[in-house]
N, C-alpha and C positions, 0 to 999 in steps of 0.2 A: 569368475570364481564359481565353482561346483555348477558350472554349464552355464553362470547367468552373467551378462555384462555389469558392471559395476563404473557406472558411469560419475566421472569428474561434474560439479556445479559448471553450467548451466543444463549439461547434457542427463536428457533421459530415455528410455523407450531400449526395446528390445538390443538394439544396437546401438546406444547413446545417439540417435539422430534426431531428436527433438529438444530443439529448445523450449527449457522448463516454464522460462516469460515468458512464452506466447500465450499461455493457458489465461496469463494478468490481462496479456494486452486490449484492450478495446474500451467503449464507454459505460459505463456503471450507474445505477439510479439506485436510488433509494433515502433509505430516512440515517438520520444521528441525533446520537443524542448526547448534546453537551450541557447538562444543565434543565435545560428543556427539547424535547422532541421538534426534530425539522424533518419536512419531508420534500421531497420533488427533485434531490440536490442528483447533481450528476459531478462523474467524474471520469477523468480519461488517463488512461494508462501506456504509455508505450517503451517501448525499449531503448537503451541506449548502445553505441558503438563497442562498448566498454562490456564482458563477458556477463556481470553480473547486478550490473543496473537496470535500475529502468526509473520512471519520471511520473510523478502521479499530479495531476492538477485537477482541484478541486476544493470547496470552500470548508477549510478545517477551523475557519475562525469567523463568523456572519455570514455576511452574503459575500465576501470577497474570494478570489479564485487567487490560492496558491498552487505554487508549483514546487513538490520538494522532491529529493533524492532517496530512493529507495533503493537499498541490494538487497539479491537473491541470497535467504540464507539458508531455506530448505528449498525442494523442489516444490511444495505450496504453502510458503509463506516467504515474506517481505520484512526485511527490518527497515524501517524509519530510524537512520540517526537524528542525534539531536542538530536541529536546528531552527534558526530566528525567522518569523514569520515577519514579510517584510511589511514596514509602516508600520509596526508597533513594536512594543516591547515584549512581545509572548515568545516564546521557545515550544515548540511541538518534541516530539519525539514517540513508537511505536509501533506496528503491526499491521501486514493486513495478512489474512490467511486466506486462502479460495481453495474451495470446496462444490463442485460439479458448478451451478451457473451461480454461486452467489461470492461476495469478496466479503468478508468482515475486517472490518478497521476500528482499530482498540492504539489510542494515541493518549497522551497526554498532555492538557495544554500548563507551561507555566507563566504564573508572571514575574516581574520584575521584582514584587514585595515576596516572591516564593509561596506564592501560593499557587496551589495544583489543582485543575480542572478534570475528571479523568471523564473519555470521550469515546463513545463508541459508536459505529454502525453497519448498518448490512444494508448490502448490493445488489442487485442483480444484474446481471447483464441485457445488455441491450442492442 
């Protein structure tokens, strides 16, 4: 459209030949803050078979490493649907955007009496 491609999700770049998750994919460090600030946490990103997936693991709830589901919903940003972080009764759901090397992830955690934790942190890559 008016000279410039206009690329379908996952696809972007002059001729939609890049995939937009690759920009996600790899290992992430940094701090979050749920309550209180944690630092050192890493997290891994990678894609899945599926156009607009990908798999984030990393500890959204102590020191335990989950693994949840993310889709592509712009070309830099991640929706987190809702769901159960396993071994408890918390529910996540939320965000991560990426922005040159760093990821920010903006989730919220809930619990079972309805109460909400709201959770953020930034990345960098590594």
């Amino acid at each position: 459209m008016a000279g410039a491609c206009q690329c379908p999700l996952p696809y972007e770049g002059i001729a939609c030949e890049t995939d937009a998750r690759d920009k996600f994919v790899g290992t992430w460090e940094g701090r979050r803050d749920c309550g209180s600030t944690q630092g050192g946490l890493r997290y891994f990103v990678w894609k899945d078979s599926l156009p607009l997936r990908v798999w984030i693991a990393g500890p959204f709830w102590q020191a335990a490493t989950e693994t949840l589901e993310a889709r592509l919903w712009e070309s830099t940003r991640l929706q987190i649907p809702l769901q159960i972080l396993r071994d408890t009764a918390l529910s996540v759901e939320g965000q991560a955007v990426q922005r040159w090397d760093s990821l920010f992830l903006s989730f919220s955690l809930q619990g079972g009496t309805g109460s909400t934790l709201a959770c953020s942190g930034q990345l960098k890559r590594r």
